[in-house]
LUMVODREN-662293 format. One record per residue (C-alpha): residue number from 1; residue in three letters; x negated, y, z. Coordinates in nm, 2 decimals. Each point is the difference from the previous one (the first is absolute). Layout:
BEGIN
<pt NUM ALA <X Y Z>> ...
END
This chain:
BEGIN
<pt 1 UNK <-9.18 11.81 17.29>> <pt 2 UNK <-0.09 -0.26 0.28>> <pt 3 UNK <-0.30 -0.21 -0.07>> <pt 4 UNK <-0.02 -0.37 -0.08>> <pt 5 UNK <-0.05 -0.09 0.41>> <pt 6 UNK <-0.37 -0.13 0.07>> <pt 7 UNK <0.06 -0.38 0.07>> <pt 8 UNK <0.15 0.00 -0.39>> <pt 9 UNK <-0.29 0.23 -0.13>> <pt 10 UNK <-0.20 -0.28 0.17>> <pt 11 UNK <0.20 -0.31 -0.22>> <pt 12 UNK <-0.07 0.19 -0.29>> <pt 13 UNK <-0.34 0.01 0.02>> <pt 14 UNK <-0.07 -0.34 0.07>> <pt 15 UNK <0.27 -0.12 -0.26>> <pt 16 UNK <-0.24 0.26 -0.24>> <pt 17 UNK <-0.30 -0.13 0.16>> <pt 18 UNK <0.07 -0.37 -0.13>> <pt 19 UNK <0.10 0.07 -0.35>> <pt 20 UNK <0.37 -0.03 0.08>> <pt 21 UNK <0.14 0.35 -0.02>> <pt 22 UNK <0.31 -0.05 -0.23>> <pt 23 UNK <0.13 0.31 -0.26>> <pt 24 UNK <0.24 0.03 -0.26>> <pt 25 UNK <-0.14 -0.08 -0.35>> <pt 26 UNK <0.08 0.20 -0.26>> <pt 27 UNK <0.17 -0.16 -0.33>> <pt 28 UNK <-0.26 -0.06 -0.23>> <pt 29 UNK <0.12 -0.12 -0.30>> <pt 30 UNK <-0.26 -0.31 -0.02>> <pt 31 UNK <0.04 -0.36 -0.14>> <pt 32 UNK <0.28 -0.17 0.32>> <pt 33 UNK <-0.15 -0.24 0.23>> <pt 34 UNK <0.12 0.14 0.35>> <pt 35 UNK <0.41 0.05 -0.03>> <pt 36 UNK <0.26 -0.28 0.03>> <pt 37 UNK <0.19 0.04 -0.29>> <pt 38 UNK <-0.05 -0.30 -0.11>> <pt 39 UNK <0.21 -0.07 -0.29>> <pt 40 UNK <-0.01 0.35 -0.09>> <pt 41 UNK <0.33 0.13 0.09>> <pt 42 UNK <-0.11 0.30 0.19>> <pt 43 UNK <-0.11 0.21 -0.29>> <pt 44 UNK <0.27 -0.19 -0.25>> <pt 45 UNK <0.25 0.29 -0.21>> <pt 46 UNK <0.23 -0.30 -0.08>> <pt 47 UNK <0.06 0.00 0.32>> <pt 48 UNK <0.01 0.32 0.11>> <pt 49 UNK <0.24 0.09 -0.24>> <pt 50 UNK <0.20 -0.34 0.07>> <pt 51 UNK <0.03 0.15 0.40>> <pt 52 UNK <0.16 0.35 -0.17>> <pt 53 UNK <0.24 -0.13 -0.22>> <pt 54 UNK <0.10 -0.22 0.36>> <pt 55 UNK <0.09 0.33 0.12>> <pt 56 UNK <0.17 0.14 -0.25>> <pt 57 UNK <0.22 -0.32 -0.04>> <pt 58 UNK <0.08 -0.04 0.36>> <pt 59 UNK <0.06 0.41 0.03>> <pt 60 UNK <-0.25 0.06 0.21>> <pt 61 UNK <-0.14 0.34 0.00>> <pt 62 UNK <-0.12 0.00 0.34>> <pt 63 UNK <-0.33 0.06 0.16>> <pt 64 UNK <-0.04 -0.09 0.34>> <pt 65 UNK <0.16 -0.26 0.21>> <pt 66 UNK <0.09 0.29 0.29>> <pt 67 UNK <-0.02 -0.23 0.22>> <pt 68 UNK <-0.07 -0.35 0.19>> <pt 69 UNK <0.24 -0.25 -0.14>> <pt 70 UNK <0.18 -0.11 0.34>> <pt 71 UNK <0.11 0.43 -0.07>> <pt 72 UNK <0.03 0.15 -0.35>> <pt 73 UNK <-0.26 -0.16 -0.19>> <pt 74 UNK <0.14 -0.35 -0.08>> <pt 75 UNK <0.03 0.10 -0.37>> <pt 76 UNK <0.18 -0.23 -0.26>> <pt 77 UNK <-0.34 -0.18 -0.15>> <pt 78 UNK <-0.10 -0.10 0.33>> <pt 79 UNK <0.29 -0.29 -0.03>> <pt 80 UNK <-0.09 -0.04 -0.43>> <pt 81 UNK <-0.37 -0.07 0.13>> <pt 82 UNK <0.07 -0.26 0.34>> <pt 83 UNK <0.23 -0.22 -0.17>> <pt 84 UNK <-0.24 0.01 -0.30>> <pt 85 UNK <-0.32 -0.07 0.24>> <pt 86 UNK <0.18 -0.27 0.19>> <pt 87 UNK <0.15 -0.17 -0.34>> <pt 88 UNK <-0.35 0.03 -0.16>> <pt 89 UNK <-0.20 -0.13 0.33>> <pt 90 UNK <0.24 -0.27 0.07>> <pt 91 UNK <0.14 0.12 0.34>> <pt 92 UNK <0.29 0.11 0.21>> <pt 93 UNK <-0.10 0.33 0.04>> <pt 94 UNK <-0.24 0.29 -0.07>> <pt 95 UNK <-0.09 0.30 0.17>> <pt 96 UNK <-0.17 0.31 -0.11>> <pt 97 UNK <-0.23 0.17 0.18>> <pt 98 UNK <-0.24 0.32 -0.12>> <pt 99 UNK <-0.29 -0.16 -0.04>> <pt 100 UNK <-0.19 -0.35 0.09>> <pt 101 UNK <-0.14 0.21 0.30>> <pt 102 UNK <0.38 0.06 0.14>> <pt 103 UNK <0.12 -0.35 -0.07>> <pt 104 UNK <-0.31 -0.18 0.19>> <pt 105 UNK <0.02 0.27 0.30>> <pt 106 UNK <0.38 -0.05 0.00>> <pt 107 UNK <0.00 -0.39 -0.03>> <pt 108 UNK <-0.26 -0.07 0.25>> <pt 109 UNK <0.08 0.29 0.21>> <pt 110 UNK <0.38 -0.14 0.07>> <pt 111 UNK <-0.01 -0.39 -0.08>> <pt 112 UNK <-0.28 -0.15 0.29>> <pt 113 UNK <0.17 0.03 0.33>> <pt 114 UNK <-0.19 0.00 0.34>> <pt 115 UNK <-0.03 -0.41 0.08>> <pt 116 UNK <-0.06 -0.06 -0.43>> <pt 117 UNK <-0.35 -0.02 -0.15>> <pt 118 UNK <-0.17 0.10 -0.33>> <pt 119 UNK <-0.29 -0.15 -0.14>> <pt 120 UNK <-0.11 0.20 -0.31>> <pt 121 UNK <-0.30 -0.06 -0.22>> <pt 122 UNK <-0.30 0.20 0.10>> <pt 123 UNK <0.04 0.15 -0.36>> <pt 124 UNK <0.32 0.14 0.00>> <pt 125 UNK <0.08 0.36 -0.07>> <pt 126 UNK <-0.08 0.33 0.23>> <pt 127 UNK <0.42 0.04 -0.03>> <pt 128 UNK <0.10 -0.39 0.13>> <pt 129 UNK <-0.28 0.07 0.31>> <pt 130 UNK <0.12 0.32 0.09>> <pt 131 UNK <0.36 -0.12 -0.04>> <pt 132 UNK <-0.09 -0.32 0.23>> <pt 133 UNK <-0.15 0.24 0.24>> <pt 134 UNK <0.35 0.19 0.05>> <pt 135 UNK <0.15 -0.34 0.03>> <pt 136 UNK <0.09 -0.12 0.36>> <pt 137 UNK <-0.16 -0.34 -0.07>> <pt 138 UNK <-0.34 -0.14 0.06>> <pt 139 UNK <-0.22 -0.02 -0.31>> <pt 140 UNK <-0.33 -0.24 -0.04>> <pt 141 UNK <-0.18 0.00 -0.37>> <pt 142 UNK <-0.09 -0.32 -0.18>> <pt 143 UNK <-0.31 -0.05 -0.23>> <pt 144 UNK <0.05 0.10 -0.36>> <pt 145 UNK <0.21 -0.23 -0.21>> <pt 146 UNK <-0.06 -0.26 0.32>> <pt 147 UNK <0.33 -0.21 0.04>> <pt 148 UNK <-0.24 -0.25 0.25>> <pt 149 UNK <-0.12 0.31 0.17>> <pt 150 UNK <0.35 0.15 0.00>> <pt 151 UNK <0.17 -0.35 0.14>> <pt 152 UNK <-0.28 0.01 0.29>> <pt 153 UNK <0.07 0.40 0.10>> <pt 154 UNK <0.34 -0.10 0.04>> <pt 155 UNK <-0.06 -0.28 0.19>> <pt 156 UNK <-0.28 0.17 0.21>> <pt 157 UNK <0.28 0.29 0.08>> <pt 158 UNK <0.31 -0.18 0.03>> <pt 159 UNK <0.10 0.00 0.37>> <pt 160 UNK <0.06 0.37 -0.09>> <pt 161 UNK <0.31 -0.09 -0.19>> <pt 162 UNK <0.37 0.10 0.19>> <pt 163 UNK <0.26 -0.20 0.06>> <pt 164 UNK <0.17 0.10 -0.32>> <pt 165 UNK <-0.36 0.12 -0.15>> <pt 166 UNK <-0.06 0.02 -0.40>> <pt 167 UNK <-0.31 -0.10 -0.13>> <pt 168 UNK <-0.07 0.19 -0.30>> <pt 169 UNK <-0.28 -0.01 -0.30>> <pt 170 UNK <-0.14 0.29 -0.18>> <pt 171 UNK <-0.16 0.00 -0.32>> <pt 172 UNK <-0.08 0.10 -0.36>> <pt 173 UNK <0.13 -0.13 -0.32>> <pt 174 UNK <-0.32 0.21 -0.16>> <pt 175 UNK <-0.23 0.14 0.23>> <pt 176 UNK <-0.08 0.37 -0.09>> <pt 177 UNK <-0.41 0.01 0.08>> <pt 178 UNK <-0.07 -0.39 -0.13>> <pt 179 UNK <0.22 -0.08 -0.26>> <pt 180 UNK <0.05 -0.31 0.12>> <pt 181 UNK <0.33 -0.22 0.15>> <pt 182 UNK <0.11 -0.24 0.27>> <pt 183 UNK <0.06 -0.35 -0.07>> <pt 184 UNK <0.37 0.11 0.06>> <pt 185 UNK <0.20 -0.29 -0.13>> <pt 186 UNK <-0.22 -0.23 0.34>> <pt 187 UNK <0.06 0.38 0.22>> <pt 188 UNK <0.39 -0.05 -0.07>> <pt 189 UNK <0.00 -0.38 0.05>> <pt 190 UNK <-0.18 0.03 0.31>> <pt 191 UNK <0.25 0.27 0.15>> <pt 192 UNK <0.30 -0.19 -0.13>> <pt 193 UNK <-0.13 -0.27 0.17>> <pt 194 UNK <-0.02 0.20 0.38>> <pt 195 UNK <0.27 0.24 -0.08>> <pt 196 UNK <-0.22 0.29 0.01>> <pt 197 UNK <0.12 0.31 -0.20>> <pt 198 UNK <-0.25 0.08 -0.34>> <pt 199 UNK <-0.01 0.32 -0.12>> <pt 200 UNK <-0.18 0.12 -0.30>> <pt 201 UNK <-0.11 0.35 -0.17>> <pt 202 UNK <0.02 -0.09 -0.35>> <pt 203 UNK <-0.14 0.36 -0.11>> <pt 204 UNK <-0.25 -0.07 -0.23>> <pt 205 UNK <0.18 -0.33 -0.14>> <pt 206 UNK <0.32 0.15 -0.13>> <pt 207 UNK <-0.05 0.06 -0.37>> <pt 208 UNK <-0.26 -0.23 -0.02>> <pt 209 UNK <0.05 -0.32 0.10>> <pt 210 UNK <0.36 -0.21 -0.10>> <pt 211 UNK <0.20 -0.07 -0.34>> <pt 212 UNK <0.12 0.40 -0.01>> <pt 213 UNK <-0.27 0.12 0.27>> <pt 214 UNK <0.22 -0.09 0.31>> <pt 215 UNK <-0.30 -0.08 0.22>> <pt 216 UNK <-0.17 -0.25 0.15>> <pt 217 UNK <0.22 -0.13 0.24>> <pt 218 UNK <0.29 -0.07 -0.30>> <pt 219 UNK <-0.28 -0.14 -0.20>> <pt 220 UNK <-0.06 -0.28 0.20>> <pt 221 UNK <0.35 -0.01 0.10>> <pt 222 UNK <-0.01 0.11 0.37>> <pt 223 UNK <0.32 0.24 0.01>> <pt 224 UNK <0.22 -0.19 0.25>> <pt 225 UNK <-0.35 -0.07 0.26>> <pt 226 UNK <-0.10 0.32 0.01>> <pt 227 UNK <0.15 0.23 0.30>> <pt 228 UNK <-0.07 0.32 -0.17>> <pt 229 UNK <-0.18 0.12 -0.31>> <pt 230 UNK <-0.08 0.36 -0.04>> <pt 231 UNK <-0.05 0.12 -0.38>> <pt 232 UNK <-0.15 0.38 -0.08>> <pt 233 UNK <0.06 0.22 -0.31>> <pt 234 UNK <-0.29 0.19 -0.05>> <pt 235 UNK <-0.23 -0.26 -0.13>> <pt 236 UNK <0.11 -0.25 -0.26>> <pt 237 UNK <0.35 0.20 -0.06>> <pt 238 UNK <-0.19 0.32 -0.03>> <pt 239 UNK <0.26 0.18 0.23>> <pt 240 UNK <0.03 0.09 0.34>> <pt 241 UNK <0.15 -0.15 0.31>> <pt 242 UNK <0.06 -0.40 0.09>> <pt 243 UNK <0.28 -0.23 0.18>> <pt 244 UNK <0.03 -0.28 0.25>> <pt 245 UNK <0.13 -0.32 -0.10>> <pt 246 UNK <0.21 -0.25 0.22>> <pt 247 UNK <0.36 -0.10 0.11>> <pt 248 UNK <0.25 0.18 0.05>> <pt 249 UNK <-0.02 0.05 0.36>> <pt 250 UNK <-0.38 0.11 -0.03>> <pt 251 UNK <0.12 0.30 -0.20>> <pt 252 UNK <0.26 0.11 0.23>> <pt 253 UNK <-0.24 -0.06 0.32>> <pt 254 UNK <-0.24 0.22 -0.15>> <pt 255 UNK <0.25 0.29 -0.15>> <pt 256 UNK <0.07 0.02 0.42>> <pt 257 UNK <-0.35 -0.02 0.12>> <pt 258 UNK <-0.26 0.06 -0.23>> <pt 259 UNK <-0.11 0.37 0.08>> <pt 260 UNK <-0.20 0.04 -0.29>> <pt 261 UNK <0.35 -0.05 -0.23>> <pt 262 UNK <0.25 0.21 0.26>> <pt 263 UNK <-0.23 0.31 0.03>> <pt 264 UNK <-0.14 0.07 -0.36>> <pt 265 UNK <0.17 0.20 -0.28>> <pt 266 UNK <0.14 -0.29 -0.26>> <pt 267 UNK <-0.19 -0.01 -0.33>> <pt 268 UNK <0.09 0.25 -0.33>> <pt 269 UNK <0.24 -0.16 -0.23>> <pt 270 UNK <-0.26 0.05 -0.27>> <pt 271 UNK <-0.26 -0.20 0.21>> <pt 272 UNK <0.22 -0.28 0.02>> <pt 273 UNK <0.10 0.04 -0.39>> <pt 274 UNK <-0.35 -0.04 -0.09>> <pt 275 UNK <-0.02 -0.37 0.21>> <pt 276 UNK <0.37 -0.10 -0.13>> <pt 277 UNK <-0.18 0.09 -0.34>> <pt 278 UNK <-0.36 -0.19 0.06>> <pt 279 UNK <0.19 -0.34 0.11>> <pt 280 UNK <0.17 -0.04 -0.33>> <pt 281 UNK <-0.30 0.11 -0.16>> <pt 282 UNK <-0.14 -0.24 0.23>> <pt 283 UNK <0.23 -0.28 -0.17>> <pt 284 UNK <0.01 0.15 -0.36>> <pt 285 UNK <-0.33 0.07 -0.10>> <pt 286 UNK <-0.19 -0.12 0.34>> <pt 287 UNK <-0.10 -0.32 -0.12>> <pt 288 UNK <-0.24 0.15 -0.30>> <pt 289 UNK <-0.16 0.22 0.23>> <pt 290 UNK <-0.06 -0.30 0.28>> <pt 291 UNK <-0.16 -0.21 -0.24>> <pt 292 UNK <-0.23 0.28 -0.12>> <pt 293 UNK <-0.08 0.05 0.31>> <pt 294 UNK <-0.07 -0.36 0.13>> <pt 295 UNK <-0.21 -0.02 -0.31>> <pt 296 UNK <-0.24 0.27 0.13>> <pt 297 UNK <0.01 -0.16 0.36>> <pt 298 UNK <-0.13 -0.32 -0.19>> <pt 299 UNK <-0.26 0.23 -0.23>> <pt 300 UNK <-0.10 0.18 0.26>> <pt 301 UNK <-0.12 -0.36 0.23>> <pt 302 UNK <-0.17 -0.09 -0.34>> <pt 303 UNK <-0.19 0.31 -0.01>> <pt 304 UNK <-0.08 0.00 0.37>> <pt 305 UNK <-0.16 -0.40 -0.08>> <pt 306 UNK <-0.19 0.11 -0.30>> <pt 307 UNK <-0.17 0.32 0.20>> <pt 308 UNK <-0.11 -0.19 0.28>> <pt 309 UNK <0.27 0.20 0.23>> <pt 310 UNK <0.14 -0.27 0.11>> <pt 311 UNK <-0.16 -0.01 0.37>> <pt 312 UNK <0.10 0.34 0.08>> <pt 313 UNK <0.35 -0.04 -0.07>> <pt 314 UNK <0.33 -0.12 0.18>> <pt 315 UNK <0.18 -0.31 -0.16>> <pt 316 UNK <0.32 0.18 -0.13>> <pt 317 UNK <0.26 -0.09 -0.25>> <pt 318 UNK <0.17 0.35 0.05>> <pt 319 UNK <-0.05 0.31 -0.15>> <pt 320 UNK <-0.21 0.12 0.32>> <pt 321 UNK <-0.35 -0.11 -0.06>> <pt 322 UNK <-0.21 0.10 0.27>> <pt 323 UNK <-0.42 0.02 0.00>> <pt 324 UNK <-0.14 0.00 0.29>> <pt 325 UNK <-0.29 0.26 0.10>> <pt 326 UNK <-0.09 0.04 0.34>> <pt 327 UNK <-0.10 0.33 0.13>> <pt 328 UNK <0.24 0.32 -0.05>> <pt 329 UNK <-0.29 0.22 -0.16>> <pt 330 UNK <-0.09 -0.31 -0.31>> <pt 331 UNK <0.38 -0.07 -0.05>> <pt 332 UNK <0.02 0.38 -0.08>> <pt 333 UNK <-0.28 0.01 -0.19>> <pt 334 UNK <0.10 -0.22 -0.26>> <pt 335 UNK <0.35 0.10 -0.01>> <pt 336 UNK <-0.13 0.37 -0.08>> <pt 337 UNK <-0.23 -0.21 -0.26>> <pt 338 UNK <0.28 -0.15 -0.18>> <pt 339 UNK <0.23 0.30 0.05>> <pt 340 UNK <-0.28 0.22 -0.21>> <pt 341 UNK <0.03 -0.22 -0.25>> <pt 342 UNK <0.39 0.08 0.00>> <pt 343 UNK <0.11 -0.29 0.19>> <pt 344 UNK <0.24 0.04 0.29>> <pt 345 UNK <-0.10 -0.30 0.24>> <pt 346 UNK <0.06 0.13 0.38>> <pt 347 UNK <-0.24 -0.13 0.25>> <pt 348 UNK <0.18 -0.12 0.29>> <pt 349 UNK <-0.19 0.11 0.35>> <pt 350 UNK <-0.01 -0.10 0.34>> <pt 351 UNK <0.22 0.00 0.21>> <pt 352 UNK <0.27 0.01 -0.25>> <pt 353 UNK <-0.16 -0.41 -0.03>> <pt 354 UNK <-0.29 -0.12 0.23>> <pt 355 UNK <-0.36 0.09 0.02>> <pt 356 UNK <-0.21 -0.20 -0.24>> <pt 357 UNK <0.32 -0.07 -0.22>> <pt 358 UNK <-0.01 0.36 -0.15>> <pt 359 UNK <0.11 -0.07 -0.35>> <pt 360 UNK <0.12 0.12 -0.40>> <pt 361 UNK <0.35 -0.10 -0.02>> <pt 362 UNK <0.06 -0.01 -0.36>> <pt 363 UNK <0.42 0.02 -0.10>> <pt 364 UNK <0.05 -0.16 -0.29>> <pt 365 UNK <0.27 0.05 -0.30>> <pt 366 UNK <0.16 -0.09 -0.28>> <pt 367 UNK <-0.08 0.34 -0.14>> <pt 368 UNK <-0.39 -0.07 0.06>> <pt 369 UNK <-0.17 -0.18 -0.34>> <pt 370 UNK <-0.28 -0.19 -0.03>> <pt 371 UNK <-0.29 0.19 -0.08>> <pt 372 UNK <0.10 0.26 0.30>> <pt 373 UNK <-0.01 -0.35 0.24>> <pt 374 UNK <-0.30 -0.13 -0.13>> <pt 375 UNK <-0.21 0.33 -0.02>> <pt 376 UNK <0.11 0.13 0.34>> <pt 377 UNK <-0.16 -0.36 0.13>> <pt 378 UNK <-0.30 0.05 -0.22>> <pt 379 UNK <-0.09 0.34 0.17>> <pt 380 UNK <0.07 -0.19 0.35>> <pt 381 UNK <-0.25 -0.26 -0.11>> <pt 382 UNK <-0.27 0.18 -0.05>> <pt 383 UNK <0.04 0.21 0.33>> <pt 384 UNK <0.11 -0.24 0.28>> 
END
């Protein structure tokens, strides 16, 4: 075989060199702080078996998709789960895309035309920037959580605007490295006001935040002034896969031009059995597991206070609760510490997040108890 060509030998090194070189962990059977399953649904039998007996009811003995929807692959529960999505999310329309990877490379690939701009949180997701960077529009970044900073970009870069240019603002409902959230009730006022177009990745807020875990955006009652939402599977809903919310004429726009939805292989009807499945699990028993869980966001701050930890970590009313440790080489030296003592707490390197903001991101969920929060912070005390 061909080697790896010398230029790429070269990034490898250096990437090694810094502490950065990335490989697949093994599953290790250790005490969860790392995953997004949140409420627990991933590893739930209730549901699994719940996502079975969907299949056996709807006659579905089928397992692949055997092809992209606009072909062969357009299967029956695709139409059960957008019309329950966009009943449940309080929308025209929903559209389901393969993962939240697709739906921000399809979105932000097709929607910005040449003459439109995007101004997008310096925070947002690797799949948002690299969707913006297929888009035909110019793109500036605003300070984190900044809606002063973002009102001055915009008027700093305006003349760039077309004739029939759209203005449109990126951000988080949840912010996957911090935790944290945009004052998005004075974000959607302020775009209202302008007519620019908000749109919103509500990944790691569906599930956890609203009266049956319908987000952040619902909670505060945002739906109709927000352009877009996008809502993922695989975290909260333990599944797989996510959807684009909007009007009617977004969804129908983006079935004709979003590449990353024409050119894929639809998803298994037993993938999208298991997310039909999690949201009325989502609605039936959700609300136990939500509280649990926002419980142990509220124990684990306590804990943080009483161990002094407080200055090395990110305000966060989220399950994502982030201490920051600058250097790659300490941040995985205590998360191999913590890990030894059979605690799985990833350390999150450069250049995955800045240099100096090298950090533990610890997940957590309802599943976690107590004495596993408060011990895993103990050990953290006495190392950091």
């Amino acid at each position: 075989m061909q080697k790896l060509p010398q230029p790429l030998l070269k990034k490898m090194a250096d990437r090694r060199a810094t502490g950065g070189l990335r490989s697949l962990p093994q599953n290790t059977g250790l005490v969860d702080f790392s995953s997004n399953d949140y409420l627990g649904f991933a590893q739930n039998e209730a549901l699994f078996s719940k996502s079975f007996q969907l299949l056996l009811t709807e006659n579905i003995a089928q397992n692949g998709a055997s092809g992209s929807r606009l072909l062969t692959g357009n299967h029956k529960l695709y139409g059960v789960l957008e019309t329950l999505l966009a009943t449940f999310h309080e929308v025209e329309r929903a559209l389901v895309f393969n993962s939240g990877y697709d739906a921000n490379m399809g979105f932000f690939g097709a929607v910005p035309q040449r003459g439109d701009l995007v101004f997008y949180d310096e925070h947002i997701h690797a799949s948002m920037r690299d969707g913006i960077r297929m888009g035909l529009a110019k793109a500036y970044k605003f300070a984190h959580n900044d809606i002063t900073a973002l009102e001055a970009t915009i008027d700093q870069n305006k003349d760039g605007l077309g004739p029939e240019g759209v203005v449109y603002v990126v951000t988080e409902a949840v912010f996957s490295m911090d935790g944290d959230s945009p004052d998005l009730k004075k974000l959607a006022k302020m775009c209202l006001s302008k007519g620019h177009h908000l749109v919103v990745d509500e990944a790691h807020a569906v599930g956890i935040f609203g009266n049956k875990g319908e987000g952040l955006v619902q909670h505060l009652g945002l739906q109709k002034q927000v352009f877009a939402r996008i809502v993922t599977f695989g975290k909260a809903l333990g599944g797989h896969g996510a959807a684009i919310l909007g009007t009617e004429d977004l969804v129908d726009y983006l079935m004709n031009f979003a590449r990353s939805f024409i050119y894929t292989t639809a998803l298994t009807p037993h993938t999208l059995a298991t997310i039909i499945s999690a949201y009325g699990f989502l609605q039936e028993q959700g609300l136990e597991e939500r509280e649990r869980l926002h419980e142990h966001i509220h124990y684990f701050g306590q804990r943080v206070e009483a161990l002094g930890l407080a200055r090395h970590f990110l305000p966060s009313l989220s399950p994502i609760q982030s201490c920051v440790v600058a250097g790659n080489d300490k941040v995985l030296t205590l998360s191999g510490h913590l890990m030894d003592k059979g605690f799985d707490v990833k350390a999150i390197r450069s250049p995955t997040v800045p240099a100096g903001k090298e950090r533990l991101r610890f997940c957590l969920h309802s599943t976690n108890s107590a004495e596993e929060m408060g011990l895993v912070l103990e050990l953290l005390s006495k190392k950091i």
